[in-house]
MARKESE-42624 format. One line per 10 residues: number of its first residue (from 0); their letters; for each residue x, y, z of C-alpha. Coordinates in steps of 0.25 Angstrom, whole numbers. Each point is the difference from the previous one (the first is absolute). Example, Ala and Ser with C-alpha at 12.3 -4.5 7.8 and 13.67 -1.06 7.14 Angstrom:
2
0	AS	49,-18,31  6,14,-2
! end
This chain:
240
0	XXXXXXXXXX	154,188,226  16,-3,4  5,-10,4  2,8,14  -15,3,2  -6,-15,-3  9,-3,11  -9,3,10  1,-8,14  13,-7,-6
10	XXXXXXXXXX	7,14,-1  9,-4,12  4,-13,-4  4,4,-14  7,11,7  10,-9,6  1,-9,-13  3,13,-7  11,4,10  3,-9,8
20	XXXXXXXXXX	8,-1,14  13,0,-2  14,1,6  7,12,-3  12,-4,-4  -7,-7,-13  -4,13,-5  -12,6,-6  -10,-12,-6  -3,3,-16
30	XXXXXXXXXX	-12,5,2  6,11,9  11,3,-8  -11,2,-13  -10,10,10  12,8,3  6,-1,-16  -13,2,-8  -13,4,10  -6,-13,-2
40	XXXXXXXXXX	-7,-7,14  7,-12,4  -14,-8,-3  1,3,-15  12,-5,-1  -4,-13,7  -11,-2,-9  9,3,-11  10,-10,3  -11,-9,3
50	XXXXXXXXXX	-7,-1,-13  13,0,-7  5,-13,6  -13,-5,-4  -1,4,-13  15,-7,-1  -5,-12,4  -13,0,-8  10,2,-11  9,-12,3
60	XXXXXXXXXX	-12,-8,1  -3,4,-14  12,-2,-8  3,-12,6  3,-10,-11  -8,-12,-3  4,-13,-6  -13,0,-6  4,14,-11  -3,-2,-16
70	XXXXXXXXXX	-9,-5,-10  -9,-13,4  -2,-11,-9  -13,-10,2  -1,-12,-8  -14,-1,0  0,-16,-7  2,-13,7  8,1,11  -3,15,4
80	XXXXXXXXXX	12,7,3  8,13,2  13,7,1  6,15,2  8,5,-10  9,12,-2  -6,5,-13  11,11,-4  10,-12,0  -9,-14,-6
90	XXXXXXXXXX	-10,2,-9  -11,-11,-3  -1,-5,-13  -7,-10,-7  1,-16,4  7,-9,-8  -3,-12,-2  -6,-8,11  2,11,12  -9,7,6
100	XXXXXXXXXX	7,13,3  12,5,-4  9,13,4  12,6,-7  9,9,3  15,5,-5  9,11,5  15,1,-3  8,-14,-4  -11,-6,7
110	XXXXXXXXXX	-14,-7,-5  -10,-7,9  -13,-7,-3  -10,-7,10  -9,-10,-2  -13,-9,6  -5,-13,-6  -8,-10,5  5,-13,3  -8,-14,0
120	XXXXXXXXXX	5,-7,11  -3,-14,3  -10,-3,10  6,-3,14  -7,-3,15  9,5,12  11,13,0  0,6,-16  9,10,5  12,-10,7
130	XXXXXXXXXX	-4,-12,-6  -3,2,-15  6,13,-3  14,-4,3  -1,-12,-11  -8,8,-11  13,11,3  10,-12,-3  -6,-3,-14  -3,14,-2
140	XXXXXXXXXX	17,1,2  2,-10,-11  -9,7,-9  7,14,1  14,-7,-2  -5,-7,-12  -3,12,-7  6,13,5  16,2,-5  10,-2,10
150	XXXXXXXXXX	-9,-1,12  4,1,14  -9,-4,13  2,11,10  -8,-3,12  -13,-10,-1  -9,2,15  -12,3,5  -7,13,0  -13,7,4
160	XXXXXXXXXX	-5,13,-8  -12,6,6  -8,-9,7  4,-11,-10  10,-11,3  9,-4,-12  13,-5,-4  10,7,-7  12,-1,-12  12,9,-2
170	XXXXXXXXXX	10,-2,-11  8,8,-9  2,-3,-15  4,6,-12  14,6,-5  8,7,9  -1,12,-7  -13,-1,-1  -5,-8,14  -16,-2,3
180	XXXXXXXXXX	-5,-1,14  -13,-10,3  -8,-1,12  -11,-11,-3  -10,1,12  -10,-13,1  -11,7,6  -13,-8,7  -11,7,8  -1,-7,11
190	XXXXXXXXXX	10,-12,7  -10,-11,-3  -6,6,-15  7,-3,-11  -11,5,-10  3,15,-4  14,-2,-1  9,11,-5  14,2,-7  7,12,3
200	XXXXXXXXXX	11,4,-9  9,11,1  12,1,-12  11,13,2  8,-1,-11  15,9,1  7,6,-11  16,-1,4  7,-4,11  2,14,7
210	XXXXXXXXXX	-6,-1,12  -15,9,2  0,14,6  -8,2,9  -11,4,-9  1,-14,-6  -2,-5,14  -12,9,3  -8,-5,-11  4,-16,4
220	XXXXXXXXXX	-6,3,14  -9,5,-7  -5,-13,-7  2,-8,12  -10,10,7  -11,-5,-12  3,-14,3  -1,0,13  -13,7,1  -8,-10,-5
230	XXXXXXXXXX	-11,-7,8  -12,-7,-6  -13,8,0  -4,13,1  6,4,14  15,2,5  7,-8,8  1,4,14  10,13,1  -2,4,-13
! end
């Protein structure tokens, strides 16, 4: 049966969709213009076009990217966690000592590594997250310095990954030639619960001073990315 002949009762109104009133000095409508070109009835050209703007829009719905893409990684020990990862950029590889997960990755003059160990924190009663995060950062800060080579604090301020309310470091260290980047992320599960605390480390290590391409950048963002898509659990965080 056509598209014409189910029409049925409807047969005047899809008509006038078909070819609609219009002022002459607009011209013929598209669907004229095909009926009087190729011999197709204007209501084949309608439904045509119809399920052509749908099939556009079922496709832009489906190709829409999501912040969620890659490989998933679920600690499955105490604390559960998870993170997302780009697995054609960082691979995962075997803990060393003391961590629970680690990732690696290397691509051009640039080498980065991420890590997640837990961390005994004192006990504490009121806020964890404002309270006894920013003094465990302090000596955590005095730590670094104390053994890294020609460290440099970046920026030390609090932060939230997931669901999870933290604090983090930023620092530089190393030879110019040779500089590493470090984020430490203190990570608790809740403002008030400092059991299941966390450490998550990301070192990128440049070789030379030339600035990265833009491939170089690519695979930074792509790091970042990791980092920031983890949440305790097994769920995502909301608008993941």
């Amino acid at each position: 049966m056509s598209v014409i002949q189910a029409a049925g009762p409807f047969r005047g109104l899809l008509d006038w969709l078909a070819v609609p009133p219009i002022a002459p000095e607009f011209g013929p409508t598209m669907p004229q213009l095909v009926r009087a070109r190729l011999g197709i009835p204007p209501l084949v050209t309608l439904a045509a076009v119809a399920a052509l703007v749908i099939g556009l829009g079922v496709v832009m719905v489906t190709v829409q990217p999501s912040r969620a893409e890659g490989r998933g990684l679920l600690h499955e020990g105490t604390p559960v966690f998870n993170l997302i990862y780009d697995d054609a950029a960082l691979r995962e590889v075997a803990p060393r000592g003391g961590e629970l997960v680690r990732l690696e990755g290397r691509r051009g003059r640039q080498a980065i590594a991420i890590s997640i160990r837990p961390l005994d924190l004192p006990p504490y009663e009121g806020d964890v997250a404002h309270g006894l995060l920013p003094v465990y950062a302090s000596r955590h800060i005095d730590a670094l310095a104390a053994r890294i080579d020609r460290f440099r604090l970046v920026t030390d301020a609090r932060a939230r990954l997931g669901d999870a309310p933290g604090y983090e470091v930023g620092f530089r260290s190393g030879p110019a030639r040779r500089p590493t980047y470090g984020s430490d992320v203190i990570l608790v599960p809740s403002d008030t619960e400092p059991d299941g605390a966390l450490l998550l480390s990301l070192r990128r290590t440049v070789s030379g001073r030339a600035p990265l391409g833009e491939a170089g950048r690519r695979f930074t963002a792509i790091a970042r990315d990791a980092v920031r898509s983890f949440n305790y659990g097994r769920g995502r965080p909301e608008g993941w």
